[in-house]
N, C-alpha and C positions, 0 to 999 in steps of 0.2 A: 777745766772750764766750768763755771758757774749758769745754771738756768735762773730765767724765772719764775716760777712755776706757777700754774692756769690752774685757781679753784673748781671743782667738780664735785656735783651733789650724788656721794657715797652709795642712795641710795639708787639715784637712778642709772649709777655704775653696772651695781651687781642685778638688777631687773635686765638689762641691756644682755648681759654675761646669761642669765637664766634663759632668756629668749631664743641667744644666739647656739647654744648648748640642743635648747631641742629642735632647732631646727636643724641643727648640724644632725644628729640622731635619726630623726625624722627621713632626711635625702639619703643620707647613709642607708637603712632600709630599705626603702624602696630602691635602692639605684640595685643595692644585693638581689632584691628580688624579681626586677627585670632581669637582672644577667641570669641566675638561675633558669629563667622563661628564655631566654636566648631572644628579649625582647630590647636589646640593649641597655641603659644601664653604663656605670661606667666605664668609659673607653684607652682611659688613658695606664697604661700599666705601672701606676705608681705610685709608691706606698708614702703618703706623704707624713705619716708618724713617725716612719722613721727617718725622713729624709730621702730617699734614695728611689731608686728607682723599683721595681719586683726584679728579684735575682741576686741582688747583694750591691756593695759596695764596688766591685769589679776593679778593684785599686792594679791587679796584673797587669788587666786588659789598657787602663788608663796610662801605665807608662809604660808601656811596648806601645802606643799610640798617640794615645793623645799628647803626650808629655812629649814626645820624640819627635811627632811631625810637629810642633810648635816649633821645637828646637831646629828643627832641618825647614822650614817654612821659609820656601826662597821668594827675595824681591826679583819680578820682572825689570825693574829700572834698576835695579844693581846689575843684572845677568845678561839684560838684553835692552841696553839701550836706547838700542836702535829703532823699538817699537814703541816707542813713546808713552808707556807708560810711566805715575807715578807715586808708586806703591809705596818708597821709604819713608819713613820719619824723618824726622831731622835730625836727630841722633845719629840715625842711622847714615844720615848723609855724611856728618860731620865727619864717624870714622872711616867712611869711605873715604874721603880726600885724604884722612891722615896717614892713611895706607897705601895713597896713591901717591906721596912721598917718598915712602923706602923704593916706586919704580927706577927701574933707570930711564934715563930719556929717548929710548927707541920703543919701553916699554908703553910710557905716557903718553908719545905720538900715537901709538898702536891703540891705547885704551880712547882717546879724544876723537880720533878719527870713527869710531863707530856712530855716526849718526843715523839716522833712518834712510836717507838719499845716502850715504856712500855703504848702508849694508846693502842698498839694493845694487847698488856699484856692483861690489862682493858678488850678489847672484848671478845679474849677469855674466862677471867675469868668468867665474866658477864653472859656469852651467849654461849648454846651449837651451836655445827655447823647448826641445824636446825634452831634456832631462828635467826644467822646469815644471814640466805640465807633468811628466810621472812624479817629482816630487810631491808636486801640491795633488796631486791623484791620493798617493799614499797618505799625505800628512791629513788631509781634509775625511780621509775612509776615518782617521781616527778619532778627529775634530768633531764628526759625527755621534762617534763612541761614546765621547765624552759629555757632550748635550745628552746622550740616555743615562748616562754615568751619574750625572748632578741630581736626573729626576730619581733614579733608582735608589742611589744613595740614602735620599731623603725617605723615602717610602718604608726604607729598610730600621729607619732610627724607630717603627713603633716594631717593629719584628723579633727585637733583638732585647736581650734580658739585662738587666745591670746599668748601674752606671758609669761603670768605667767602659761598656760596648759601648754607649750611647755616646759618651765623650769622643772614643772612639770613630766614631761612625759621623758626628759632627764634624769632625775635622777631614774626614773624610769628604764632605760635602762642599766645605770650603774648598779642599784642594782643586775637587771635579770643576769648581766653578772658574778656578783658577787655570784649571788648564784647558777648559774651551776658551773663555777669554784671549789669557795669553796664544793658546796656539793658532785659535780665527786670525790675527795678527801678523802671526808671522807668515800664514799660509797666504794673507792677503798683499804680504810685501813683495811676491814673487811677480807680481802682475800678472796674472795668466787668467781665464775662467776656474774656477773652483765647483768641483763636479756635485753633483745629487749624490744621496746615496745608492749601494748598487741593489740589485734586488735582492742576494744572500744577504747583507749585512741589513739590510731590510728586514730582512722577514728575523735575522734575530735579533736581532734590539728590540723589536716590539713582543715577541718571545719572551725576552728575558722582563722588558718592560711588564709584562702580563701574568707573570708568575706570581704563584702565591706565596708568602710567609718567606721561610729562608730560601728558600729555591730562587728566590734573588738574588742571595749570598752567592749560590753556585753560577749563577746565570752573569752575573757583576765581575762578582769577586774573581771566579775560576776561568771561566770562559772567556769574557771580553777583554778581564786584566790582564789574561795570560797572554790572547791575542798583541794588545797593546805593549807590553812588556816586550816582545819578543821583534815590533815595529819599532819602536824607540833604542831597544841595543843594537837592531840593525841599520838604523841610521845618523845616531848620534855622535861618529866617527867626521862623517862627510862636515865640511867647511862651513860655514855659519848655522849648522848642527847641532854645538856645541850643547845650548840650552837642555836640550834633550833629553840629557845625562840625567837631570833636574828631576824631567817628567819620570824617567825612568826610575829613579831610586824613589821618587813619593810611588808609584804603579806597584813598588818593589813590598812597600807597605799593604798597602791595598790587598794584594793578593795572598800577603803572611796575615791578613785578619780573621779568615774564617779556622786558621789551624790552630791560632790563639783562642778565637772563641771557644773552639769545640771542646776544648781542653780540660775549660772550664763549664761548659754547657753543653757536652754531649749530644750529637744527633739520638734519637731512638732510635730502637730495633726499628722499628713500623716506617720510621722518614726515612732510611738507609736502602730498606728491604723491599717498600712498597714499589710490586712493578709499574705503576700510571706513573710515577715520580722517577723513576729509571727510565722509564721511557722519555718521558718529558725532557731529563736531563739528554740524553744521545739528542732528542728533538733539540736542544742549542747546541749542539757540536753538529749535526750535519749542514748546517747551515754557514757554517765555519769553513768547511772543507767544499760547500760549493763555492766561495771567496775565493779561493787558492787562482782557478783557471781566470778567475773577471781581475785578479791583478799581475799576470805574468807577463804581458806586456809591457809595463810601466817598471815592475821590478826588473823585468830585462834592462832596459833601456840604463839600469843603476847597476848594472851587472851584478845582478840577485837571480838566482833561480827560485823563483815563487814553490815550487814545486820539494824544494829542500827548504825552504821558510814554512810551508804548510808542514812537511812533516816534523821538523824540531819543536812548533808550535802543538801540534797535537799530539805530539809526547808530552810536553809537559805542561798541558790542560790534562791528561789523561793520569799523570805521575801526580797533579794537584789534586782530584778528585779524588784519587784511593788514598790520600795522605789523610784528608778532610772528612771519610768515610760517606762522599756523593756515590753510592756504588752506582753503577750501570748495569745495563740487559747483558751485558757481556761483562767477562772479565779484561783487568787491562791490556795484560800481554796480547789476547785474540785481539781486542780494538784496533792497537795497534800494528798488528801481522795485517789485517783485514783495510785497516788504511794505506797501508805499505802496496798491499795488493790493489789498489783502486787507483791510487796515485801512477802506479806501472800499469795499468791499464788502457790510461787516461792519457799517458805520455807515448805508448807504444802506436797508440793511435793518432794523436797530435803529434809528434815527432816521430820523423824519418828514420829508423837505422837507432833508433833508442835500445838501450842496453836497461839490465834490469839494475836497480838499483834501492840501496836500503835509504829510502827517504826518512825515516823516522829514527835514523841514527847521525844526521847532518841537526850542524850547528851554524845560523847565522848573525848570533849575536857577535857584536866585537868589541873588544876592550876584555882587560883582565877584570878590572873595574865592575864591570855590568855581567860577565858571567860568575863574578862570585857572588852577588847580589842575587841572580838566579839562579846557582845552586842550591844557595840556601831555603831560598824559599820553594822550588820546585820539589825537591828532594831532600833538607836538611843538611848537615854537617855532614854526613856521610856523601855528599854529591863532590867535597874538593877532593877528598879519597879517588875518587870515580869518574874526575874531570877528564885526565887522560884517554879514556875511551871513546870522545865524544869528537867526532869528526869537527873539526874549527877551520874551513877554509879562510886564508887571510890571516890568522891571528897575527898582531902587532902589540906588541908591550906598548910601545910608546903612544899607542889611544887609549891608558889607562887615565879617568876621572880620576884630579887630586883633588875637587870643591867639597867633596863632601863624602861623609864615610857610609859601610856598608850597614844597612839594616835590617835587622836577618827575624826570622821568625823566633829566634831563642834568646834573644836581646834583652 
């Protein structure tokens, strides 16, 4: 391509160039010499000489993340219909139809018939009015989450070092966005009232919301996503469900980000060690485990023991924290002895003729699909070694996820 080129007078080029030099020099200075006074100065942690953010290039962090949820980055109006969204391309539409050629014609009725009025068909059918309302109980505890999730997220992008965290942590922000959206949606198609939040999950979301620096990480990442993680493999099986899988392996991300970070970016002795910061961290787990009794109602009614969903959960919040080096005022094994004991406390009183029982060795995720996904991230490669121990009421091979593969924290 050929320009025209715009005559400019040489001299008052390099005057402009002189000008622009000291003053860049000039704020440069003074901005060091605020931050020095802890008088602010600048805020933003980024090296623009070299491009990049403070921390490095973070090229690991960028595809074990960012590169991967692009790649895994689901359309709601491919997955779910029914909700009216319309997220695809037109590319993306096109190969959808072309794909929905190789169906056979029971499959093609099956996929057409999903519109918004006959998914609610589906619920109805599926689901008396009570099982409706603990539905949208459970799914809305998490629709909640995820509204702290988006702001948290965000908060977290000046927290965190590199630019492959920050890519990272961007896509992480979109996903949050994408899964209150989508999931307000689906929780709205049940028709039912859709509940407040309850007062435990109250009091930790704005906990974790109010934390400083990475102890968002822990309060996000560990705690809510584990929570979340552990609500999505447990109902991702049930009948128009399906979607869930979705939420479940991006959650699956989510929570493999802080073991990746650290890997590269080290907790300190002092952020590991310090007891206000141990403490702080048990301060967003007890609040987790007064949730347990405000939804065993609702999980009854799905035939869940809330009570064996708490303890599988605060296992491995408690298995992700020691992995991440979050330590606690205790070590893990007591935490966990010590929940096991409260949970039987709590049940021996609340039920009749209760027997004692190891709550924090039950498992209510289902699908082969969604407990290899939390294996890995829970516990590492050494967790399919170790799956065998882990109590799995129900398992069924055949609610194994084929949409989409696993993404582990070693990826």
């Amino acid at each position: 391509m050929q320009f025209v080129k715009v005559t400019v007078s040489p001299t008052t080029t390099r005057a402009v160039r002189r000008v622009e030099r000291s003053l860049n020099w000039a704020l440069r200075r003074a901005d060091a010499a605020l931050e020095r006074l802890h008088l602010g100065g600048k805020k933003a942690p980024y090296d623009d000489l070299r491009y990049e953010f403070f921390g490095g290039p973070g090229e690991g962090l960028r595809t074990k993340h960012y590169d991967k949820s692009l790649r895994l980055l689901w359309k709601a109006e491919e997955h779910a219909p029914y909700l009216g969204f319309r997220d695809c391309s037109s590319s993306e539409n096109q190969r959808r139809e072309l794909g929905q050629l190789s169906l056979s014609e029971e499959e093609q009725v099956q996929l057409a018939r999903m519109s918004s009025a006959e998914f609610k068909a589906l619920l109805d059918r599926e689901y008396s009015l009570r099982e409706k309302q603990a539905l949208v109980a459970l799914l809305s505890a998490i629709g909640h989450g995820e509204a702290y999730a988006w702001l948290v997220s965000a908060q977290l992008l000046a927290a965190v070092k590199s630019t492959g965290a920050r890519a990272a942590l961007s896509l992480q922000v979109l996903e949050e966005a994408k899964h209150f959206l989508v999931l307000r949606e689906l929780v709205r198609a049940f028709d039912v009232p859709i509940p407040r939040l309850s007062a435990p999950e109250y009091v930790l979301l704005e906990r974790v919301l109010k934390a400083q620096g990475l102890e968002k990480l822990f309060g996000m990442n560990v705690v809510v996503e584990g929570i979340a993680l552990g609500l999505f493999g447990m109902l991702s099986h049930l009948p128009g469900m399906e979607i869930l899988r979705l939420f479940h392996l991006d959650e699956s991300r989510h929570s493999a980000l802080p073991s990746n970070y650290f890997r590269e970016f080290p907790l300190s002795a002092q952020a590991r060690k310090s007891p206000r910061k141990r403490l702080g961290r048990l301060g967003m787990i007890l609040p987790a485990l007064a949730l347990i009794p405000t939804l065993e109602d609702d999980m009854a009614e799905l035939g869940i023991d809330a009570f064996d969903f708490g303890g599988a959960v605060v296992r491995k919040i408690a298995q992700l924290a020691e992995r991440n080096g979050f330590d606690l005022p205790i070590p893990t094994q007591a935490l966990l002895e010590r929940t096991n004991d409260l949970l039987n406390a709590y049940c021996a009183i609340a039920r009749p003729g209760h027997e004692q029982k190891r709550f924090i060795e039950q498992e209510t995720t289902r699908g082969e699909r969604e407990l290899s996904i939390e294996g890995e991230v829970f516990l590492g490669k050494r967790a399919r070694e170790d799956a065998g121990r882990i109590q799995t009421p129900g398992r069924n091979p055949s609610l194994v996820a084929t949409s989409r593969t696993t993404v582990s924290t070693d990826a």
